[in-house]
N, C-alpha and C positions, 0 to 999 in steps of 0.2 A: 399448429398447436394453439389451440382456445388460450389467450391471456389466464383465467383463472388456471388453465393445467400447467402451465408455465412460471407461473407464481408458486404451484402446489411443489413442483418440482425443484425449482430455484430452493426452495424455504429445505424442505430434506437435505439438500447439499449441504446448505452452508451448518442446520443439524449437525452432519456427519462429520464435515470439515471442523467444526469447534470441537466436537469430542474429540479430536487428534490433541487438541493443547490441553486436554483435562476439565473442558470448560462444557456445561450441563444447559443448552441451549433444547427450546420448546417452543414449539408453532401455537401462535396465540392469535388468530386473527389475520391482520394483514404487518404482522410484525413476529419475528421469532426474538422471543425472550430470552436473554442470558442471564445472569447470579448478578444480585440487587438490581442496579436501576439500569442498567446496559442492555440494549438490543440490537437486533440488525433490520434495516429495513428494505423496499426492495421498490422500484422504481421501472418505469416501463422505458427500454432505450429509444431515443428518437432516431431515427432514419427508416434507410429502408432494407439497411446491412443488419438489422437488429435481432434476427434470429440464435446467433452465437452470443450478441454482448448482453449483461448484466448491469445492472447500476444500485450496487448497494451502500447502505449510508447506515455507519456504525452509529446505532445512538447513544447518546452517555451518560445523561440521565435522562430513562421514559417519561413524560407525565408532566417535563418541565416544560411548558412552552419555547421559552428563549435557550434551553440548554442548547450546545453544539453538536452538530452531526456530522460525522465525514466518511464525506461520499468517496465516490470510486469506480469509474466504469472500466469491467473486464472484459474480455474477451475469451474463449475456446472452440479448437478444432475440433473436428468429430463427423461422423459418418452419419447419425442423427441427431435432430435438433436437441433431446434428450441428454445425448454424447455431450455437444457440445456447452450446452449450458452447464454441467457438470464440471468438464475441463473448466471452463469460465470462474466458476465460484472456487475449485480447485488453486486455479493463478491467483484468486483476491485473498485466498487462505493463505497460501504460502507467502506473500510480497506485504499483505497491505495486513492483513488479520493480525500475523505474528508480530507486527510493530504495537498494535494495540494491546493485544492480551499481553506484550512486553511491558506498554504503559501503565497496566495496572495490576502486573505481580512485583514489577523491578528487581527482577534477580539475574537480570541478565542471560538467560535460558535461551528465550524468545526471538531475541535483539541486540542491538548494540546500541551503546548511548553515545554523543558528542556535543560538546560546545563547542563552537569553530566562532572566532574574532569578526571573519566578514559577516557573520548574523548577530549580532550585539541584541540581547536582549531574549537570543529564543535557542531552546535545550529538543536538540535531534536525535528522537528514536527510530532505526531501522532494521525492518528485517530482511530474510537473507532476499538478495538476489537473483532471480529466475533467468537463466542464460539457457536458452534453446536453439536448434541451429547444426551447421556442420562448423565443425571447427570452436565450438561453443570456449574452449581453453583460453585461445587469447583475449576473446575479449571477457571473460572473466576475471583472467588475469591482468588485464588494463583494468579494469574497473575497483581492482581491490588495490593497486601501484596510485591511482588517482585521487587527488581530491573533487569527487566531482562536483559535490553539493556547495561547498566556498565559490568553485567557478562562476557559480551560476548566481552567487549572490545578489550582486548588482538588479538583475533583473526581477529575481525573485522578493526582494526586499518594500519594493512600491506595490504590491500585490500580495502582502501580507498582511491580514485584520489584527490589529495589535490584540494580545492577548487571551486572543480566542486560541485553540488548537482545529492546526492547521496539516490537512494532509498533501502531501507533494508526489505525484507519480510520475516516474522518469520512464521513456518507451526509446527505445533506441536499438538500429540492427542494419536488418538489410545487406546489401553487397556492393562495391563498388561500383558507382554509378547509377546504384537505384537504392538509396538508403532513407531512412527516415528518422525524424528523431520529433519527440511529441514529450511534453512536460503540464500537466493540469493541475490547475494549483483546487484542492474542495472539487474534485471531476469537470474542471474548467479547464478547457486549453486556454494557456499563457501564448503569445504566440513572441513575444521579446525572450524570454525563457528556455522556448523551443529551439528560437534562432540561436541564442548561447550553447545550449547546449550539442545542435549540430554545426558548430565550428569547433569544437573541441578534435581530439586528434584520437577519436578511438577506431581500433583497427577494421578497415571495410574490407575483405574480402573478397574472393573469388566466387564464395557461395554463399547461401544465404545463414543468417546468424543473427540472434538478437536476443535482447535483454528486459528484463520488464523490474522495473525498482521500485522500493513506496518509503518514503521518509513522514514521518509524523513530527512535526514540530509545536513545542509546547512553550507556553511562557518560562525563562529561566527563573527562578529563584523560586516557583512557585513547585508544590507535591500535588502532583495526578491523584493520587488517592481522594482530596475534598470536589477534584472533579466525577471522577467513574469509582462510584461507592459500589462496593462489592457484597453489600450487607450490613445492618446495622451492628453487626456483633462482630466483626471483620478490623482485626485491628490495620494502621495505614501502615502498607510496605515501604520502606526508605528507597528510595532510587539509588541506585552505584552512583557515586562520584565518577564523574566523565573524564578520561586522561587528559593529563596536564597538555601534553604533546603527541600527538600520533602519526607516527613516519608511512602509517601507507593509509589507503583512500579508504570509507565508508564502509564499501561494499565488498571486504574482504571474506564475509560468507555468504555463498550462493552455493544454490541448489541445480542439476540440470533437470530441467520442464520436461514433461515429454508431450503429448497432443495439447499443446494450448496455443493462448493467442494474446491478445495485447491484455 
């Protein structure tokens, strides 16, 4: 597939995929446009496995030079390359999309919010969980019993831009003996982060299983709305206050995937 048919393609998905959240997205060029100054952009993947992955980078205010963008490379299965890019922008809707369009309605629909102590200083939106696989139940259910994003602190905390908004994707599955676990902080493998994250003790299996997560992490004490304006007439949504205390992990909503990929 010609690069420009590939773009043409990518851009319709992620269309179809924001009208699931209510959200009125248009192909403008070499960017699709969403409500006020918000877009999506769309990046060519590097290697030579790039026929299935994506690399899209939500913008948040167009037009700004220095505004922040967070990227996000996906992955999807599929029978053609068509299929699979589809799947692909599919998995960045459901993981990494709903954390944002979460950031900027705050009503909790979307996503879940959290402060957690080992992040001092930054407020975690997430959305649900893509657990695909045989046996997909327990590690779902590990992952919603876990805190897995405090675990990971230590690592992730030297590799965080202070007060920019910062995206985190968690990849984790596989089987006993042949597992993987991948964490990119802005579509950047961490590789300290990564290693955290595959020493933790979530369940490996006999057969293959895996999880794709996306946490969006934002300055605390600061409202998302003076960042991703939704329109000048748009009054700014309050964020939920985040629980005082929370006895089970992050990722207690998740979806099961079906043709996708990282």
């Amino acid at each position: 597939m010609r690069p420009q048919d590939r773009l043409a393609v990518i851009q319709r998905c992620v269309v179809r995929e924001m009208a699931r959240f209510g959200q009125e997205f248009t192909v403008d060029g070499e960017v699709v446009r969403g409500p006020g100054t918000t877009a999506v952009a769309v990046r060519e993947h590097p290697g030579d496995d790039g026929a299935g992955h994506v690399d899209l980078g939500y913008v948040l205010q167009l037009g700004s030079a220095d505004a922040p963008v967070v990227w996000d490379c996906t992955a999807g299965l599929g029978k053609t390359e068509e299929e699979k890019l589809a799947n692909a922008v599919r998995m960045w809707a459901t993981t990494t999309a709903s954390a944002l369009v979460e950031l900027t309605e705050g009503r909790g629909e979307h996503g879940d919010h959290a402060d957690h102590p080992e992040l001092p200083g930054w407020h975690a939106v997430q959305g649900p969980a893509a657990v695909f696989g045989f046996g997909n139940e327990r590690l779902a259910g590990w992952l919603a019993e876990h805190r897995v994003l405090p675990a990971l602190a230590p690592a992730l905390l030297p590799e965080l831009a202070t007060g920019r908004p910062t995206g985190v994707k968690l990849f984790l599955g596989g089987k006993a003996g042949d597992d993987v676990a991948e964490v990119r902080i802005n579509g950047e493998v961490s590789e300290a982060a990564s290693a955290a994250l595959r020493a933790l003790d979530w369940p490996r299996g006999e057969r293959l299983c895996w999880a794709r997560l996306f946490v969006l992490l934002t300055a605390r004490g600061t409202t998302s709305p003076t960042v991703l304006s939704t329109g000048p007439a748009t009054p700014a949504p309050v964020r939920p206050p985040a629980p005082a205390a929370r006895p089970r992990g992050l990722f207690a909503r998740w979806r099961q995937a079906g043709r996708a990929g990282r």
